[in-house]
TIVO-2410 file (N, C-alpha, C; in nm, 3 decimals):
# residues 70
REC num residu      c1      c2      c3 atome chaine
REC   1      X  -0.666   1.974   1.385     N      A
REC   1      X  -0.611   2.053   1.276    CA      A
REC   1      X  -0.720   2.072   1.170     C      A
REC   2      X  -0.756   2.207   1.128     N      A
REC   2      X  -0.815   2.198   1.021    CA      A
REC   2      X  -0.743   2.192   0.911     C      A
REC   3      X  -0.880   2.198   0.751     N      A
REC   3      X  -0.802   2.196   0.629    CA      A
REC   3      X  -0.704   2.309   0.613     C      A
REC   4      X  -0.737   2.412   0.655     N      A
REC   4      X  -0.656   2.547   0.631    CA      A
REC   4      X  -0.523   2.539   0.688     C      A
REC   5      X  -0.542   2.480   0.826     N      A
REC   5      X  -0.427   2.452   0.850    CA      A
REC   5      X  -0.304   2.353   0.800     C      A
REC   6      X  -0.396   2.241   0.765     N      A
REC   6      X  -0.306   2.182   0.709    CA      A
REC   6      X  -0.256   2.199   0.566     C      A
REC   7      X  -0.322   2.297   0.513     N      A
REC   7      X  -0.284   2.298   0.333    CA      A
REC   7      X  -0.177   2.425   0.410     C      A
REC   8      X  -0.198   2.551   0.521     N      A
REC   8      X  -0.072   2.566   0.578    CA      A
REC   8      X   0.069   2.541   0.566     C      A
REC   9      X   0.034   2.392   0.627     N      A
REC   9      X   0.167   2.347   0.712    CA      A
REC   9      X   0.228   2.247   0.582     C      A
REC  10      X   0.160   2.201   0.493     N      A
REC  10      X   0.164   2.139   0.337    CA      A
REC  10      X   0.218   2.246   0.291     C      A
REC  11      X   0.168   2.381   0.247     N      A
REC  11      X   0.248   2.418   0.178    CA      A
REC  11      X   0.421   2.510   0.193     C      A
REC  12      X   0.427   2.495   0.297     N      A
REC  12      X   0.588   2.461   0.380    CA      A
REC  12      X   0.692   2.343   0.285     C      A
REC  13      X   0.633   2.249   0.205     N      A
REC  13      X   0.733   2.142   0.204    CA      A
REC  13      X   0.775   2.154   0.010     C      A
REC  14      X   0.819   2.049  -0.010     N      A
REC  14      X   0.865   1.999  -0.131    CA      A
REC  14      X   0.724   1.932  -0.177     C      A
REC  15      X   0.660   1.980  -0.283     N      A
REC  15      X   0.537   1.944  -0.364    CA      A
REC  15      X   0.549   1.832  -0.407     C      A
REC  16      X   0.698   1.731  -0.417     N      A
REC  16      X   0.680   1.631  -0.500    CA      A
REC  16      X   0.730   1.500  -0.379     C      A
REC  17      X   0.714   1.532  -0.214     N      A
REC  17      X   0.722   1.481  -0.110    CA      A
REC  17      X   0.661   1.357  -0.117     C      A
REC  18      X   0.677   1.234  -0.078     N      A
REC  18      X   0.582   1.123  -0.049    CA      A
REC  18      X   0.475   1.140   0.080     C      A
REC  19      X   0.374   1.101   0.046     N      A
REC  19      X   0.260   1.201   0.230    CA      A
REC  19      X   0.248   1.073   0.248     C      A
REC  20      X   0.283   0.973   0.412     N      A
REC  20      X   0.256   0.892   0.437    CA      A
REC  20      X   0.187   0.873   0.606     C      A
REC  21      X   0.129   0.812   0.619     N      A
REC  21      X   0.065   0.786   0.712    CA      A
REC  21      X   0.068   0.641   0.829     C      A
REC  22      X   0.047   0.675   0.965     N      A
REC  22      X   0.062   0.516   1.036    CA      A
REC  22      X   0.004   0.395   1.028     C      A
REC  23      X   0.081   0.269   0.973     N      A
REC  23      X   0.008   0.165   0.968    CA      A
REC  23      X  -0.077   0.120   1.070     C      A
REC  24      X  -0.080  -0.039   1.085     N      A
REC  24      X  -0.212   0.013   1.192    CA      A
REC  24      X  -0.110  -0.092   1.276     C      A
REC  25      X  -0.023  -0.132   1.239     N      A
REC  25      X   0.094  -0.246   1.348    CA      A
REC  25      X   0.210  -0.124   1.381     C      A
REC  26      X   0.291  -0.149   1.257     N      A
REC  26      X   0.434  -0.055   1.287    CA      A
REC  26      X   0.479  -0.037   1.114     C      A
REC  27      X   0.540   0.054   1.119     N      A
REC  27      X   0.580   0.142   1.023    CA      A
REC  27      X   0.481   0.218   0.934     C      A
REC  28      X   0.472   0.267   0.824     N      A
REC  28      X   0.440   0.334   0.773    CA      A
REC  28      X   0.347   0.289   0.621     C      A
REC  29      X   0.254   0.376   0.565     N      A
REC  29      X   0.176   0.362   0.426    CA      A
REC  29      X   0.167   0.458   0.331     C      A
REC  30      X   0.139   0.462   0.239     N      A
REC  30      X   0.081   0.532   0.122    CA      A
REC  30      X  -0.037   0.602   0.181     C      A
REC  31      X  -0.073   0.730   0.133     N      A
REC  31      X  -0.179   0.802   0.200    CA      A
REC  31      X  -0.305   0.711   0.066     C      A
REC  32      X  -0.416   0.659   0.076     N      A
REC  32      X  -0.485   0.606  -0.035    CA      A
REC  32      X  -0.568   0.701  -0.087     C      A
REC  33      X  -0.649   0.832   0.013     N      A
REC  33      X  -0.705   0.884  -0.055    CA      A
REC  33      X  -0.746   0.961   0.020     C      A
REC  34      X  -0.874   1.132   0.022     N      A
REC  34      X  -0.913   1.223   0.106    CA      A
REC  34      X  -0.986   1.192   0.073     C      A
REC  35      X  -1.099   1.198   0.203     N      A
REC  35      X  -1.251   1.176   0.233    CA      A
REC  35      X  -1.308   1.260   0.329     C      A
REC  36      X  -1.396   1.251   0.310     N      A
REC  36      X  -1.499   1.365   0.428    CA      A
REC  36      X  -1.593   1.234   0.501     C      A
REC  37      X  -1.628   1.254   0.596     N      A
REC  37      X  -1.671   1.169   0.737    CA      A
REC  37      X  -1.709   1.258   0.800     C      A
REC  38      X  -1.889   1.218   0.833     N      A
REC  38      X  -1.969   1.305   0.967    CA      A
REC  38      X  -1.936   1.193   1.043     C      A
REC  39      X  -1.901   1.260   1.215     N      A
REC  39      X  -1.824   1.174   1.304    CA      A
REC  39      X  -1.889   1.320   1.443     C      A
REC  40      X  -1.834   1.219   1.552     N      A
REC  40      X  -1.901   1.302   1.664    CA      A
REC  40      X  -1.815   1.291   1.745     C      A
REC  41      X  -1.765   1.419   1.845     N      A
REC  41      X  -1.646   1.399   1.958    CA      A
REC  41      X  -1.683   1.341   2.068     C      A
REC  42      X  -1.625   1.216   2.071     N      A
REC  42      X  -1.633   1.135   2.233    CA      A
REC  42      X  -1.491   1.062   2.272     C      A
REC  43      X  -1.435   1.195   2.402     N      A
REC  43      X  -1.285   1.173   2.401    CA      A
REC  43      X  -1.320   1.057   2.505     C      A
REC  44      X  -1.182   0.958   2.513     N      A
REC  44      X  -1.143   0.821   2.631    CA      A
REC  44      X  -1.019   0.847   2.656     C      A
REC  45      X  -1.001   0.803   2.761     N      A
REC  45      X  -0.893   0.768   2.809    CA      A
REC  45      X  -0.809   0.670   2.762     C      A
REC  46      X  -0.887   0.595   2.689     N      A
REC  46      X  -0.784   0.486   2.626    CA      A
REC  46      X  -0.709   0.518   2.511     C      A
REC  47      X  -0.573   0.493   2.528     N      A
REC  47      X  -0.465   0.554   2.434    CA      A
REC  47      X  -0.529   0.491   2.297     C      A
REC  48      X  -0.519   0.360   2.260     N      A
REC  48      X  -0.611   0.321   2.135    CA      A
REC  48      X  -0.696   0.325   2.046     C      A
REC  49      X  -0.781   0.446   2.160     N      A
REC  49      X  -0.915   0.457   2.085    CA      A
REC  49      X  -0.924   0.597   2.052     C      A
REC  50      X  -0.970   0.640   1.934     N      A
REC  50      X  -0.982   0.774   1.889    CA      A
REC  50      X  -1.071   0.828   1.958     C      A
REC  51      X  -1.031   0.979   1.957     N      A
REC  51      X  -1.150   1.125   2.032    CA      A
REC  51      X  -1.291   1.127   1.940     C      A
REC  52      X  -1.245   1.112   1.829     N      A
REC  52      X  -1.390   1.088   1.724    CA      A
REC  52      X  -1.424   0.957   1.691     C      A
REC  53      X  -1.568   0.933   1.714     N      A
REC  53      X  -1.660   0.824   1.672    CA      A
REC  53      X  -1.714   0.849   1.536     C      A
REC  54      X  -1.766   0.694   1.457     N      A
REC  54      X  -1.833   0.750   1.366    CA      A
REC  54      X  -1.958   0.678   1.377     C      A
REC  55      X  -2.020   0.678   1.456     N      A
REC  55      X  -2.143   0.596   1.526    CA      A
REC  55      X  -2.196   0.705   1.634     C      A
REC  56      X  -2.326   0.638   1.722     N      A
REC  56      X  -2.412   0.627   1.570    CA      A
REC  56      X  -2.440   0.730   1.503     C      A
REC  57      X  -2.514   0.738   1.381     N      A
REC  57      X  -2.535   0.828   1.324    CA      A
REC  57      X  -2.624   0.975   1.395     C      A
REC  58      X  -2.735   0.950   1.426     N      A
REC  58      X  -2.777   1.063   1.485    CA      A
REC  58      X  -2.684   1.188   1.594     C      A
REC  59      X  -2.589   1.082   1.623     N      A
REC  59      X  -2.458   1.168   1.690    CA      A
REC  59      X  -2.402   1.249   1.633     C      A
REC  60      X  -2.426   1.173   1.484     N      A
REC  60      X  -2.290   1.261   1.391    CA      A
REC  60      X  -2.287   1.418   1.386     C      A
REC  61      X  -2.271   1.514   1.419     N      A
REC  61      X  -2.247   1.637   1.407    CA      A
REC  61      X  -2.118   1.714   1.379     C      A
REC  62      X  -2.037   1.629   1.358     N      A
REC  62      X  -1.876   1.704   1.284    CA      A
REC  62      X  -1.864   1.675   1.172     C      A
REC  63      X  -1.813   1.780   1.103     N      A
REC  63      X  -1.721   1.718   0.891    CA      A
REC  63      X  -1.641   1.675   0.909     C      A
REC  64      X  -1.612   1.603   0.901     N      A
REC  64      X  -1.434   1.619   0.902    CA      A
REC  64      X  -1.353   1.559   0.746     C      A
REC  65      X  -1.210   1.595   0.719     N      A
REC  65      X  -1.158   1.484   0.621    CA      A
REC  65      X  -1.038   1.419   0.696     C      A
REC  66      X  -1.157   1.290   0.611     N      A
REC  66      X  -1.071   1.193   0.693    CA      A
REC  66      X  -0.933   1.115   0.568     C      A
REC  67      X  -0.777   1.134   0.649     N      A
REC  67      X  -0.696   1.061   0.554    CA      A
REC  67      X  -0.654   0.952   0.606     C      A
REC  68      X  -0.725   0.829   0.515     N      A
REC  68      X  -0.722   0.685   0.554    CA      A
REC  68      X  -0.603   0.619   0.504     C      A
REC  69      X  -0.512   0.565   0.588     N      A
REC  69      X  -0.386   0.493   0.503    CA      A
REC  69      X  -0.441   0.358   0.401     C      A
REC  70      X  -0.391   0.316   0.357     N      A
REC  70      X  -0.380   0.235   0.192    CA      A
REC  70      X  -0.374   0.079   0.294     C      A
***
């Protein structure tokens, strides 16, 4: 998803919505903050592990923003 898309699909809702995000066990968090992260695509098969790396650096060739839960 890009930003466009998602300020999109954001601006669809109620402005005064709580935006929460997946803990890293079970249930849910506070979004803590937007960040930008150079990161590089290396998809797995393993359900656990994300399509984007942020290692090593010379890899890095994507922007991305990244929203980190709290």
């Amino acid at each position: 998803m890009t930003v466009k898309e998602l300020i999109e699909e954001l601006q669809k809702q109620d402005p005064n919505k709580l935006v929460l995000v997946t803990a890293y066990e079970e249930g849910y968090n506070e979004l803590s903050k937007v960040e930008e992260v150079k990161t590089f695509y290396k998809p797995t098969d393993k359900h656990w592990v994300g399509e984007y790396r942020d290692y090593p650096l010379d890899e890095c060739q994507v922007s991305a923003i990244l929203l980190p839960r709290k």
